[in-house]
Structures are given as C-alpha cells and as structure tokens.
Steps between C-alpha positions, in 0.01 A plus 500: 500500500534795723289759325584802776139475651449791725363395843126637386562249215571218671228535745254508242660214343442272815148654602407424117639130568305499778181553356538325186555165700259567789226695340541382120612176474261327676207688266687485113283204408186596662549859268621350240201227443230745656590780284383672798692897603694465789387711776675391752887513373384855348439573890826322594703741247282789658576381858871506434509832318582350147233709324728795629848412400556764163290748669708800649454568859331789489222328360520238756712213323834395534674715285674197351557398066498322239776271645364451842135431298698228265659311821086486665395359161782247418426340872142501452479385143748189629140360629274631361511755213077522491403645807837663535425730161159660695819695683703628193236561253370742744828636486452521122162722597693732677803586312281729273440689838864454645637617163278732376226633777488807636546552867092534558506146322757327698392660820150305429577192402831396574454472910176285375719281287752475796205341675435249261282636261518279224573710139551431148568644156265535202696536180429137304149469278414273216640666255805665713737256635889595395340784308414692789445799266213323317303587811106515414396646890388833476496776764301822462550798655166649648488827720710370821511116419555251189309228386605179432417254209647154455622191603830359635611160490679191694505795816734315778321603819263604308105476680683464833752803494297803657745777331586461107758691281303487145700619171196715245487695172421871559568581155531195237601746196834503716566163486742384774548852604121502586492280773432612873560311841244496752385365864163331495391353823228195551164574549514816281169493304576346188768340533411130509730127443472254262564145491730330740776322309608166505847451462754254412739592801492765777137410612519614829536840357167685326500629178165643312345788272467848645219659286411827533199701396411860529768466805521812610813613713628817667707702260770445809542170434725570174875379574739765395274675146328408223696329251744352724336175556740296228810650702394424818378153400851409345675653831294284707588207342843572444508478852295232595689193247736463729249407781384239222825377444515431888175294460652333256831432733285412751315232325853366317667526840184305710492246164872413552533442868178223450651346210883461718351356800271285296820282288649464834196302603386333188706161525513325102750158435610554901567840500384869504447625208678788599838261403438493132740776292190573329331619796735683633603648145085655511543616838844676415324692234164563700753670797706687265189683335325562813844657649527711199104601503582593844829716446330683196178552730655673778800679296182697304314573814778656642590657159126667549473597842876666411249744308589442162276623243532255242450212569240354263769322339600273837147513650454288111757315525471366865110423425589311212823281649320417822133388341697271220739354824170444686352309214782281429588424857126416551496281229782330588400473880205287369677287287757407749210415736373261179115341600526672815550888360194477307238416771383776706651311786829643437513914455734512245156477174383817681814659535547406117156662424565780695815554339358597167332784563807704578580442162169671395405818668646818602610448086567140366874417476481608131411835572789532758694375229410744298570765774860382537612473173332856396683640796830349371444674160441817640807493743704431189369768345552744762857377543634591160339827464 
C-alpha cells in the first residue's frame, strides 16, 4: 500500500533495509545464542544518524517523528527485533527529555544522544510494573542536589546506556502526585547495576537492575518539577507504544515473508505446499493482519506528529493490535514451517520469542485494554453532558 512516505521517509526506509540485511542479518544468531550487546550495529545506527532521527535540529538530529521513527523500526525489526530495540529504547530514554526537559537539559544531552549515546528509562521495580504509582525509589532533596534510594528493574539498555531517564518519589504521602523525573548519568557515585537478565526472546538486547544508593545528583537534573514524574512517565509512553507496535510489525511482517517463500519451496505428495487451500487460507489471514497492523501503525503516528494531545487512547490501542498480530502471525509462521520452524535453523522460533515481549512492556495488553475502554467511558460521558 502506498502509505504517502515523504522522501526523508523513504530514505530511511531503504538505508534501514540496508543495514538490517548487511549489518544484522548475518549477526541475529550469533546475538541471539551469545546473549552478548551488540556493539557494532549500535555503531552502524550511530554511523547512519539513526540515534538522531526524533531529535530536532537544533539539537543536532533530524528533526523527524514518531512516523518516520515507526518506518526505521518496522524495517529493522523485519530481521532482527533484538539488536534493533538498543535503537528505540533509547528513544524511550529520551522522550522524558524531548517532552519534558528544559532547554539547559536538551541542549546537554540531546546532541550526545544524536551521536549514539545509548539511553534508557527507569520507571519498572519489583513491586511497580503496570502500577507505576506504587513506585518505592526515593529522591531527597539536599541543599543543591537529591539523593537517590532504590532499585529499578528489567532496565532495557540498562548497564550499557551512558544517560538514564529514572522515574522517583519525592514525596510518598502524595501518592502518584509525588513522583519526580530525573536524569542520572553512569558512573555517578552510587549508582550501580544489577544482574544481567536472561530472557526468553530479544537477547541481543540488555536488560538488568539499576540500583541506586545514596546517589546523589545535581538538583538540575529534575525534568520539568517535583511531582511531575507520574505525568511525564505516562506522556512518554503514550508516545513511545507506537514505536512498539512497529517492533511488533516488524517482527509479524519479517515472520510472514519467511513463512511465504518457505511453502513455495517445501514440496509434500509432488507439490509445494504452498498449493494446499489450507496453506494459503493461513497465509491469507497472516497478510491481512499484518496489512492492518501496518495501516493502524502509521495512521496513529501521523495522528501524533499532527500534534494531537490525546492520544493515549490510539497510542493503547495501536500497542495492543500490533503485539497480539505479531504473536499470532509468529505462531503461525512456525507452524507452517512444521519440524523446520522450531529449530533454530529457521528464524521464525526467535521471531516467535521475540514477539512476546511486545505484548508485555511499555503496559501488558491488559492494561492498554484497560486504557481504551476507560477512555471510551469517559468520551461518552463527556458527549451527553
């Protein structure tokens, strides 16, 4: 379909097909087994100026959005989804700033982001998954800096990131409304990582604790004011579920092309496989969701970068449709590839354990559920008043 891709949008689109089949193809297994970070695809997205693409020009980016952000993922994720989310969950790291920052803030560490400077967010602890405001990290005000108390949890980026966006309570009696947003950057005394995760999917990605004790950062360093953390975290991922959803296309999308060109070849009783109703019955259904994923991911994009201001509802809804497409298309990829589709020989297990993590974080699908149908109510509401 012709989505009215500007020129910038398309050229990103073939520079990130470019690099997903020359720098990350060759390398999804290696990750993937090794459970090793990828350095050097992190310093291919740097070389081409990925790192930069929501950053505006001033600040040394490419002044681009959310839309031209979703068409870099979707190509990447087609390979590999892995290595490829080092890029966007450092775009998850800087929306805080983008959003939120003052111009001191942005003026320091977006140009380094631009760069490549890996980031990520700190909002997720034991205790404070899709109850963000059950938040335990405290942050003290002292003279001219705070001090920081806690520990986040499953950080992506996290120990390799070298700039960090980190969600703490400066006053607990408040509840949600107590919450404050701050920059935290590696090698700060005090600020240490935990464990190094090992996950079912996405292992070419890291993902650890961030622990912090008697941290103690410049008073500076607080996004926006106090007590503005819980907005600025639910603003930041507002916008950022769509650039999941694109993962999620990505790995649907990459799924489905293996899984057509494989019946084609698989010959069964003198033919390709690909001749049995059956087959192409699955396949009809696998291209129909990923076309609608697709349309829904770009028609929200655009519907943000237009500069709406609500868009929690769509940013939801498009998470939610895309991860549940991804997971059913993966699914389905394997079983059409039967013995084959689940050895490691074949990517379409990894893409299938890849998959389900977009149905997890940035808020599981039953928290975006929960988001839509609450919006409904109160649109309702508002409408007969």
């Amino acid at each position: 379909m012709d989505f009215d891709l500007t020129e910038e949008q398309l050229m990103i689109r073939e520079l990130c097909q470019q690099i997903a089949e020359e720098k990350m193809k060759p390398m999804r297994e290696h990750y993937d087994t090794s459970h090793e970070f990828p350095h050097d695809i992190v310093k291919a997205f740097a070389d081409a100026d990925l790192f930069g693409i929501m950053i505006p020009e001033e600040y040394g980016g490419m002044g681009g959005g959310v839309m031209d952000l979703c068409v870099c993922v979707e190509e990447l994720c087609k390979v590999d989804s892995g290595t490829a989310l080092s890029l966007f969950a450092t775009g998850l790291g800087l929306d805080p700033i983008l959003i939120s920052g003052s111009h001191e803030q942005k003026a320091k560490y977006l140009p380094r982001i631009a760069q490549g400077t890996l980031a990520a967010f700190g909002l997720t602890e034991a205790g404070a998954g899709s109850d963000a405001s059950g938040i335990q990290t405290t942050a003290v005000k002292d003279g001219d800096e705070y001090i920081l108390n806690g520990t986040k949890q499953w950080i992506t980026n996290g120990g390799e990131a070298e700039i960090y966006t980190v969600i703490a309570m400066t006053n607990k009696a408040k509840g949600a409304r107590g919450a404050s947003a701050f920059i935290v950057e590696k090698g700060t005394p005090g600020f240490e990582f935990g464990k190094k995760e090992d996950k079912m999917g996405i292992r070419g990605s890291a993902t650890c604790e961030l622990i912090f004790t008697d941290c103690r950062i410049p008073a500076e360093n607080l996004i926006a004011r106090e007590g503005m953390g819980f907005i600025v975290a639910m603003k930041t991922l507002d916008m950022s579920r769509p650039g999941v959803a694109a993962q999620a296309l990505g790995v649907a999308a990459g799924a489905l092309e293996i899984a057509t060109q494989y019946t084609r070849e698989r010959v069964q009783f003198g033919k390709p496989i690909s001749a049995n109703q059956g087959v192409q019955f699955m396949l009809a259904d696998m291209a129909t969701q990923v076309e609608a994923a697709r349309a829904l991911v770009y028609r929200v994009a655009r519907y943000i970068d237009s500069g709406a201001k609500d868009i929690s509802k769509f940013s939801a809804m498009v998470k939610l449709y895309a991860s549940d497409v991804a997971m059913k298309v993966t699914t389905d990829a394997v079983q059409l590839l039967g013995g084959y589709g689940y050895m490691k020989e074949y990517p379409v297990e990894k893409m299938m354990r890849d998959a389900k993590i977009t149905q997890i974080y940035e808020g599981t699908n039953q928290i975006q559920r929960e988001v839509i149908g609450l919006s409904l109510i109160k649109e309702a509401a508002a409408a007969k008043r």
